[in-house]
C-alpha atoms as an extended CHARMM CRD file, in Angstrom:
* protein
*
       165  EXT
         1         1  UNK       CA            -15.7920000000      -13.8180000000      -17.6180000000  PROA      1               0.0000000000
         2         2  UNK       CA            -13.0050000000      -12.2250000000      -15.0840000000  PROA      2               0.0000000000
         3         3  UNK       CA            -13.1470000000       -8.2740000000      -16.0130000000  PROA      3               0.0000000000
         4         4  UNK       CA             -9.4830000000       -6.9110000000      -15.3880000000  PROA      4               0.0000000000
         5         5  UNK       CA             -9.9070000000       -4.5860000000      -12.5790000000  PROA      5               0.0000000000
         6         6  UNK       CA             -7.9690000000       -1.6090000000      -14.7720000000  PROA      6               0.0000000000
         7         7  UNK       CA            -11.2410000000       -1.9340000000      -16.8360000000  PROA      7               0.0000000000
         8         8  UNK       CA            -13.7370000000       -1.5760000000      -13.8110000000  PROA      8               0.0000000000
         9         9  UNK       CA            -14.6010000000        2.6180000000      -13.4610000000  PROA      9               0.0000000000
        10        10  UNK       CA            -13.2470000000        3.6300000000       -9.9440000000  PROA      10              0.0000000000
        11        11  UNK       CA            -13.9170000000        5.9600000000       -7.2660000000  PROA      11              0.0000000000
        12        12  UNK       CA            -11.6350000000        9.2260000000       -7.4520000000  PROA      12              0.0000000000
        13        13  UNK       CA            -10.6080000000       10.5890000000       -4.0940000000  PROA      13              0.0000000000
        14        14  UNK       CA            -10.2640000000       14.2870000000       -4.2520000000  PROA      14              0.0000000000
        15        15  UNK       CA             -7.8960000000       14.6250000000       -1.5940000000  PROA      15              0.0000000000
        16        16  UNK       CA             -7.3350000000       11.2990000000       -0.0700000000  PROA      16              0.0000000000
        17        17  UNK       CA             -5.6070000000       11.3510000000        4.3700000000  PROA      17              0.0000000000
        18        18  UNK       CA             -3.5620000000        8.7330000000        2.6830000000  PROA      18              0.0000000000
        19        19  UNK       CA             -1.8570000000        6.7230000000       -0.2830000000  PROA      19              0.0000000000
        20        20  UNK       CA             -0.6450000000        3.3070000000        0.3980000000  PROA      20              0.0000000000
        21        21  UNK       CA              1.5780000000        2.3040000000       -2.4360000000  PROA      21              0.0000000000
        22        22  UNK       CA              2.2810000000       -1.6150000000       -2.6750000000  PROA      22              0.0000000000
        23        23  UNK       CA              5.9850000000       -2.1880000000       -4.4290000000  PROA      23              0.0000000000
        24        24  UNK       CA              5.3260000000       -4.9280000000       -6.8310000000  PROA      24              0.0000000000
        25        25  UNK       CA              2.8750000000       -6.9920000000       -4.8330000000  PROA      25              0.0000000000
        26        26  UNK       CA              3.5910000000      -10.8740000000       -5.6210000000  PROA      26              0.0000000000
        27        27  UNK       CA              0.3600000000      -12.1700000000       -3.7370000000  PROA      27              0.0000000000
        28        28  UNK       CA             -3.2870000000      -11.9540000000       -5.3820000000  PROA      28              0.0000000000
        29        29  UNK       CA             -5.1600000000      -12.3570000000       -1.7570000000  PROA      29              0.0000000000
        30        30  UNK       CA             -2.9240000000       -9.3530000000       -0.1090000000  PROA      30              0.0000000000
        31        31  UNK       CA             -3.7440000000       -7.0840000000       -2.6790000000  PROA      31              0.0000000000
        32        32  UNK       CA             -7.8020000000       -8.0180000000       -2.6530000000  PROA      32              0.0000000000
        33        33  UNK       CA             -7.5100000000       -7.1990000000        0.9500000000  PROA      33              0.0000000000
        34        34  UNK       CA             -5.3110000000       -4.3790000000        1.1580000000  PROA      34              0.0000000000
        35        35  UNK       CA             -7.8280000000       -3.0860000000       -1.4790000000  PROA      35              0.0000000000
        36        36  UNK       CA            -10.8200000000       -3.3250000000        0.4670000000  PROA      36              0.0000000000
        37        37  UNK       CA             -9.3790000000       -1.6600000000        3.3960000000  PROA      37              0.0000000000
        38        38  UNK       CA             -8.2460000000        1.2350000000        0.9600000000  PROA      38              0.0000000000
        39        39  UNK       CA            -12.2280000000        1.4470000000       -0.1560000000  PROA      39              0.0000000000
        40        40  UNK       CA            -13.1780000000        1.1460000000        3.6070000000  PROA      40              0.0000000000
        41        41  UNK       CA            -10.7520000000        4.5310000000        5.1090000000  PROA      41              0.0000000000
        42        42  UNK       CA            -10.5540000000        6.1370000000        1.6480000000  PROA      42              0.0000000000
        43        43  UNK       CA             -7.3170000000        5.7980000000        1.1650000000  PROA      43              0.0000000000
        44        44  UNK       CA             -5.6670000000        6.1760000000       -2.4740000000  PROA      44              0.0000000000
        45        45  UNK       CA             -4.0660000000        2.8630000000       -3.6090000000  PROA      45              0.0000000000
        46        46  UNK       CA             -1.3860000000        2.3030000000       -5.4770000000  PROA      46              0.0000000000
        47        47  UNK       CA             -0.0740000000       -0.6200000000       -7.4900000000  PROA      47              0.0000000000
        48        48  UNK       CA              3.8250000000       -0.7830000000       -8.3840000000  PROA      48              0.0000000000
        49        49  UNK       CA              4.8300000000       -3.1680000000      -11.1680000000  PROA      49              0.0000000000
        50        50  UNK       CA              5.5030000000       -5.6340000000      -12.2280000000  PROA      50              0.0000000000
        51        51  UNK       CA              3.0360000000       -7.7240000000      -10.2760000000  PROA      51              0.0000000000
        52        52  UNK       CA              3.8010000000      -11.4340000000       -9.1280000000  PROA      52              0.0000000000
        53        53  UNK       CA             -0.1980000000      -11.8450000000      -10.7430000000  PROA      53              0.0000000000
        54        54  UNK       CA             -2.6740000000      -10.4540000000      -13.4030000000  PROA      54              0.0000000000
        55        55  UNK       CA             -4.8060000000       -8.0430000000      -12.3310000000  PROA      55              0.0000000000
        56        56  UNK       CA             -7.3810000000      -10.4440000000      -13.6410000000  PROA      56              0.0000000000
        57        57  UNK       CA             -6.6290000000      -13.4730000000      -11.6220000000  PROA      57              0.0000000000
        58        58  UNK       CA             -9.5050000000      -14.6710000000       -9.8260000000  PROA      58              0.0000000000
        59        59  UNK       CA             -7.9530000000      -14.9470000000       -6.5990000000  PROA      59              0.0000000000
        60        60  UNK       CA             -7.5160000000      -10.7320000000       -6.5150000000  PROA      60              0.0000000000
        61        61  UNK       CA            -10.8510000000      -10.5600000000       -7.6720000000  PROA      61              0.0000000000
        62        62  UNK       CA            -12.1530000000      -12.3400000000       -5.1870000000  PROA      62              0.0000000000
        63        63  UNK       CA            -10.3300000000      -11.1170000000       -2.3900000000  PROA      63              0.0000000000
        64        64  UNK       CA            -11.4120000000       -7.8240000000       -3.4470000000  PROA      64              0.0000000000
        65        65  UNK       CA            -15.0660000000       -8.8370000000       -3.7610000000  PROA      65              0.0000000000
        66        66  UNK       CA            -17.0780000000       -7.0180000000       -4.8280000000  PROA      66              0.0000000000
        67        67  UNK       CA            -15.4900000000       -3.6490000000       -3.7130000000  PROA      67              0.0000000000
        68        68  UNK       CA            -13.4320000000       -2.8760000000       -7.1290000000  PROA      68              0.0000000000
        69        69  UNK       CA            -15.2590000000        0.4720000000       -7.4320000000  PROA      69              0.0000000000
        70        70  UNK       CA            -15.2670000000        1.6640000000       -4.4790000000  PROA      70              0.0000000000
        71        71  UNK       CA            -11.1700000000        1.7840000000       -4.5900000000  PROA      71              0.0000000000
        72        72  UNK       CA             -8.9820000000        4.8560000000       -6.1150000000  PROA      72              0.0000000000
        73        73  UNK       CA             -6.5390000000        2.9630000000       -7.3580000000  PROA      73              0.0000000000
        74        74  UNK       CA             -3.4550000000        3.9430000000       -9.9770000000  PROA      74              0.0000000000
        75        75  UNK       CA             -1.1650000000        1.7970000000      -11.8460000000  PROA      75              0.0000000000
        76        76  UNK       CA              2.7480000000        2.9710000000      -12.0900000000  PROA      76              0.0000000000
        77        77  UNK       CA              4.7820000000        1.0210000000      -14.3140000000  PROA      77              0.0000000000
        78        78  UNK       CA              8.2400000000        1.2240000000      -12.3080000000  PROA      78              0.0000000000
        79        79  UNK       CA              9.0400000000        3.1670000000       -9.0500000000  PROA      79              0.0000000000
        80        80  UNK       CA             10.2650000000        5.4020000000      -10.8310000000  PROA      80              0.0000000000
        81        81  UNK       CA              7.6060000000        6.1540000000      -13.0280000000  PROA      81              0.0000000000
        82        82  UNK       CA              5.6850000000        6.1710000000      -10.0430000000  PROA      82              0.0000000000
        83        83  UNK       CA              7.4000000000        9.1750000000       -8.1450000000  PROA      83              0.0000000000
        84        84  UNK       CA              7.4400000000       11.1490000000      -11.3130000000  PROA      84              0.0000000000
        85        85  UNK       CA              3.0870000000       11.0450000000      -10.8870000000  PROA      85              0.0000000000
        86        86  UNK       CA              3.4770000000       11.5670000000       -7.3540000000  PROA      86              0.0000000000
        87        87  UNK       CA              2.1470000000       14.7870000000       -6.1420000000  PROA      87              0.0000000000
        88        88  UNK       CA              4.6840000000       16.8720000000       -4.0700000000  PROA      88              0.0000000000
        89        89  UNK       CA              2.1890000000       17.3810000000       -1.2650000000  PROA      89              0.0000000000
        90        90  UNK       CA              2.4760000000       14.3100000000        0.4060000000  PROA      90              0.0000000000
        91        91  UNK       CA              5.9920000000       12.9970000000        2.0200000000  PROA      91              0.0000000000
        92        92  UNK       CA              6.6740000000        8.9760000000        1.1320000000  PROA      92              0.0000000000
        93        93  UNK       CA              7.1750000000        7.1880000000        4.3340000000  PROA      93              0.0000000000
        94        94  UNK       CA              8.9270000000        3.1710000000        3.8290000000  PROA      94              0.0000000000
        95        95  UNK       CA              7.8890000000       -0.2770000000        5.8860000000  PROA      95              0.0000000000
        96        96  UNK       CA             10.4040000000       -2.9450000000        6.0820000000  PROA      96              0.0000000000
        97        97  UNK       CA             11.4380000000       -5.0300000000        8.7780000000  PROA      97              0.0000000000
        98        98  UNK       CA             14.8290000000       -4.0250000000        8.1430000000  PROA      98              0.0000000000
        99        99  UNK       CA             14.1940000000       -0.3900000000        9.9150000000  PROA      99              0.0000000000
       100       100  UNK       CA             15.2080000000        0.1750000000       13.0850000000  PROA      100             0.0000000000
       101       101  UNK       CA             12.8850000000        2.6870000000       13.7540000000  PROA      101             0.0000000000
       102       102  UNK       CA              9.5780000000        2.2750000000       14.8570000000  PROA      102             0.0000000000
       103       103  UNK       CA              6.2450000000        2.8690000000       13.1170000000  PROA      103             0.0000000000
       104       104  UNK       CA              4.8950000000        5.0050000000       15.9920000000  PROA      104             0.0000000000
       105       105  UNK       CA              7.6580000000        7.3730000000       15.5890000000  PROA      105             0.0000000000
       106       106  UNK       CA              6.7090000000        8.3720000000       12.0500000000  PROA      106             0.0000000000
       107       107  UNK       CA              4.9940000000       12.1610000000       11.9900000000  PROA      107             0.0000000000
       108       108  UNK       CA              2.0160000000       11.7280000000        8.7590000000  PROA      108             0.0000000000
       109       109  UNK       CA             -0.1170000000       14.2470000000        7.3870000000  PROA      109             0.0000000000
       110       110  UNK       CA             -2.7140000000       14.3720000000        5.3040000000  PROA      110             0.0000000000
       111       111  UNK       CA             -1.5070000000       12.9480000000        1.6730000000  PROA      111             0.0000000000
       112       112  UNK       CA              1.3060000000       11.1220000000        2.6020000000  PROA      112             0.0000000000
       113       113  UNK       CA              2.2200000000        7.8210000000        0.8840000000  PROA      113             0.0000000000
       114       114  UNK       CA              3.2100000000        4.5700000000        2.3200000000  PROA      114             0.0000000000
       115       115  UNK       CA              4.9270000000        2.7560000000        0.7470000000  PROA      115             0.0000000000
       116       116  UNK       CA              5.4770000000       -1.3600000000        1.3060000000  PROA      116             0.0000000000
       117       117  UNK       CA              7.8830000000       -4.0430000000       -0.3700000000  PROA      117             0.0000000000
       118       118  UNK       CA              6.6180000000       -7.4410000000       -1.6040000000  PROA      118             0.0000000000
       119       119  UNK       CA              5.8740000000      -10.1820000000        0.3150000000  PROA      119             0.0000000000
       120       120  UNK       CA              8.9470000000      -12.2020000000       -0.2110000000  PROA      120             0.0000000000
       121       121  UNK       CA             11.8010000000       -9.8330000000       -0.3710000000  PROA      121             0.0000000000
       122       122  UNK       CA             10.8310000000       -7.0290000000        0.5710000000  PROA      122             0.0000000000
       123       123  UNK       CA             12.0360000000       -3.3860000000       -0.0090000000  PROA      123             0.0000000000
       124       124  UNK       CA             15.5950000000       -3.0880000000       -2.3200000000  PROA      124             0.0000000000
       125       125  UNK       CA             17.9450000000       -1.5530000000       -0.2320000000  PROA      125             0.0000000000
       126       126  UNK       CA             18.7080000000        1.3210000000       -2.7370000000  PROA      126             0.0000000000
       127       127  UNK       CA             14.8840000000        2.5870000000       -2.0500000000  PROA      127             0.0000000000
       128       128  UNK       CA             15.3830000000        2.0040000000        1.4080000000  PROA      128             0.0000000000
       129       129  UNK       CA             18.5360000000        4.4090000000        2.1150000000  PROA      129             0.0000000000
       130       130  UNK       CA             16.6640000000        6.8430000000        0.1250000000  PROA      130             0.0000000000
       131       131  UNK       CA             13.5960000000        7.6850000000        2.2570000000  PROA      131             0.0000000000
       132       132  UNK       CA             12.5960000000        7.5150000000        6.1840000000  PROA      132             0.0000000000
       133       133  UNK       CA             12.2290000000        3.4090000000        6.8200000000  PROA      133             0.0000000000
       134       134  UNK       CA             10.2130000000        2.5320000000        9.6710000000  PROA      134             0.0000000000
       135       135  UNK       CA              9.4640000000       -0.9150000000       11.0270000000  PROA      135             0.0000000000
       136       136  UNK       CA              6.3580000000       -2.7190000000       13.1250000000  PROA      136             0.0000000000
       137       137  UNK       CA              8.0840000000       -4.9970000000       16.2330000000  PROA      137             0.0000000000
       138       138  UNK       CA              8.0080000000       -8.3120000000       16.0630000000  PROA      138             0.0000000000
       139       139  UNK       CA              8.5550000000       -9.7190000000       19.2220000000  PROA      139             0.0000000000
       140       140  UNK       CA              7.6910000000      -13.7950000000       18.6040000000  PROA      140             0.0000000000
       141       141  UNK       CA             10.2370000000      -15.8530000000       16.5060000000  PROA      141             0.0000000000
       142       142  UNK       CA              8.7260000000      -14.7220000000       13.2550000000  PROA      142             0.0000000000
       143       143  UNK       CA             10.6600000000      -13.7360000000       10.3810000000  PROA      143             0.0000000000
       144       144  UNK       CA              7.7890000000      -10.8000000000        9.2710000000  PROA      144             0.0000000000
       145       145  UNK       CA              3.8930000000       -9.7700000000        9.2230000000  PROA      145             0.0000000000
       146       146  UNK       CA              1.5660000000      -10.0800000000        6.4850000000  PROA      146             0.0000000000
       147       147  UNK       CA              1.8220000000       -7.9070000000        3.9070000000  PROA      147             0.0000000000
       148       148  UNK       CA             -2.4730000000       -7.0540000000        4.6750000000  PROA      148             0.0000000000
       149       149  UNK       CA             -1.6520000000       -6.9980000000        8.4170000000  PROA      149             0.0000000000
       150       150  UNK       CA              0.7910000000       -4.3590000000        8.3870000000  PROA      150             0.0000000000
       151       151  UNK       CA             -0.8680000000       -1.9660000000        5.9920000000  PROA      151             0.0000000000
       152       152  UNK       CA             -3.9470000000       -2.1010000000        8.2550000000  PROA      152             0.0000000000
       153       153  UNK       CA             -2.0520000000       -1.6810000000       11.2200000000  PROA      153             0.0000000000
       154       154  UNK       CA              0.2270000000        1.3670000000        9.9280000000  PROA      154             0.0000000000
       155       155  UNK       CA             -2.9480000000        3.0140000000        8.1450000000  PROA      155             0.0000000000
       156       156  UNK       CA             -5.2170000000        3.1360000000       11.0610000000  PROA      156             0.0000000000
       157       157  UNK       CA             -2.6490000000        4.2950000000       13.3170000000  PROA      157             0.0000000000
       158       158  UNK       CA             -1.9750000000        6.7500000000       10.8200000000  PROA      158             0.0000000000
       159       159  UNK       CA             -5.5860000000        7.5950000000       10.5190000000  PROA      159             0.0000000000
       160       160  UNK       CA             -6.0820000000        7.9230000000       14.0030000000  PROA      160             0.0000000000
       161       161  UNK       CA             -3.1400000000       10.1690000000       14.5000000000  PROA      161             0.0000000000
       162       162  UNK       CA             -4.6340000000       12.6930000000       12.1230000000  PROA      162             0.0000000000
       163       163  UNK       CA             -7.8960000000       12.5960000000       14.1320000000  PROA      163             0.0000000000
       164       164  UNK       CA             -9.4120000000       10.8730000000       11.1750000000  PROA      164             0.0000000000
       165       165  UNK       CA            -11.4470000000        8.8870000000       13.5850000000  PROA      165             0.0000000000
């Protein structure tokens, strides 16, 4: 039997360097992964819905291993349910390939949220024109990065930045 991962008791971060906030993830696998690298750096996840999967579906599950409990992870129902649980200590930083400004530009301190668009479409451009948008280049004919890829690269830069490592 597939526990729901809501169910599974989680690790609490008392003051997390970062959140990375997913806006209604559509891909079971990305998640898993973006998951495990939020257990690995201790970074606060959070999940955005509606989700494009159940938070029981095998395929997250999997992804995630067995690493569940190791993640902080909240559940918002809407984005805006989401900033209204948002601490005010952190500033909320956007990822889209629409940006014209580059990641490296971006100034992040401790407790500042990340926030990414699904897979297939992205960020909507009302969120967008409301909060600093920053993109990664692409310089290949590629229409965009992984969802997984570009958290890892944006939170380790991040991390690094702050002296984290």
């Amino acid at each position: 039997m597939v526990r729901d991962i809501t169910e599974i008791k989680h690790r609490i971060l008392e003051d997390p360097y970062l959140h990375v906030v997913l806006y209604q993830p559509e891909i079971p696998a990305n998640t898993g992964n973006i998951a495990r690298l939020c257990a690995a750096a201790e970074i606060r996840l959070h999940l955005i819905y509606p989700l494009g999967f159940k938070v029981d579906d095998k395929h997250l599950k999997r992804a995630g291993l067995d690493y569940w409990h190791e993640v902080d992870i909240r559940h918002h129902e809407s984005f805006e349910s989401f900033l209204k649980t948002k601490d005010g200590k952190g500033n909320l930083l956007l990822f889209s390939r629409h940006a014209s400004r580059v990641y490296t530009e971006a100034k992040v301190s401790r407790g500042h949220y990340l926030l990414f668009g699904r897979e297939t479409l992205g960020l909507p451009s009302h969120i967008r024109e409301a909060y600093p948008c920053y993109a990664i280049p692409i310089w290949g004919k590629v229409r965009s990065l992984n969802l997984s890829t570009t958290v890892g690269i944006t939170a380790y830069h991040y991390l690094h930045q702050m002296e984290r490592f």
